[in-house]
N, C-alpha and C positions, 0 to 999 in steps of 0.2 A: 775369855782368854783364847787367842789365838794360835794357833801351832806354829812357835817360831821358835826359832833355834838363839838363846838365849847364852850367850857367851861372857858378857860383862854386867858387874852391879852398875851401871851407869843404865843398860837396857833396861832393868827394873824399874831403877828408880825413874824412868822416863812412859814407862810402859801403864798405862791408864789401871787396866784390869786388876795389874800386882799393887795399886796404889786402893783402888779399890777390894781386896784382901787382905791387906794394910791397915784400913781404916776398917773392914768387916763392915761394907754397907752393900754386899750382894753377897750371901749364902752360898751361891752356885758358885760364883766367882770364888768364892773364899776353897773351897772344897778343891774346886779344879784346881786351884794353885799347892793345895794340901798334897795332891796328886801329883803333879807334878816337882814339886817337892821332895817326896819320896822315891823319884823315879831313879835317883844315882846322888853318890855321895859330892860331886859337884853339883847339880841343881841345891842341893840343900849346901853348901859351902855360898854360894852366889846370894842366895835367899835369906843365910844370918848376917850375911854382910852387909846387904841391902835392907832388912833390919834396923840390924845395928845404927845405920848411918840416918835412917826416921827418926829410930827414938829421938839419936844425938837432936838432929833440928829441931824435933818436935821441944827438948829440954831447953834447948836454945834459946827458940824462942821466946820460951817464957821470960827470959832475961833481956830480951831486945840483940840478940845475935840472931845477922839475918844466916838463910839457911845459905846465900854466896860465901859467907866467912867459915862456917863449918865445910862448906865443899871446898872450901881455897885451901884450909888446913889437913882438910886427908889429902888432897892432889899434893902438896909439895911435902907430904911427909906419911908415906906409904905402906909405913909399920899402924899399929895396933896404937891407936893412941886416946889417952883419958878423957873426956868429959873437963874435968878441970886444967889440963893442958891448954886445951883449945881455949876454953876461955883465957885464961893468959894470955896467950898468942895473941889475941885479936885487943886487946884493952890499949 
């Protein structure tokens, strides 16, 4: 993890290291992100967002929704939305 100033769940979800903490396939990695995490109630707001928006693909996937269609359905609809919405949406 680099020392950067992380403002948006898009930076995350873009950002190798957070992807690698995500997946828990480097301990350090993982840690330092834990750290960083805890450093203000914004880093950890950014972090369950960015989160949240794995799992969602990762559930996705499983069903053959690519992770474009889950990202199409948070970008035009910017509230808090279900798991089973989005599939709707996209069928």
């Amino acid at each position: 993890m680099q020392k950067k100033k992380y403002m948006t769940v898009d930076q995350l979800l873009n950002d190798k290291s957070f992807l690698n903490c995500y997946y828990r396939t480097d301990p350090e990695e993982f840690q330092r992100w834990q750290d960083w995490i805890n450093e203000s109630a914004e880093h950890s707001r950014l972090a369950k967002e960015a989160i949240r928006i794995l799992s969602i693909r990762h559930q996705a996937g499983k069903t053959g929704i690519s992770p474009e269609q889950v990202d199409n359905n948070f970008s035009t609809s910017p509230g808090k939305r279900s798991l089973k919405k989005i599939f709707r949406s996209v069928k």
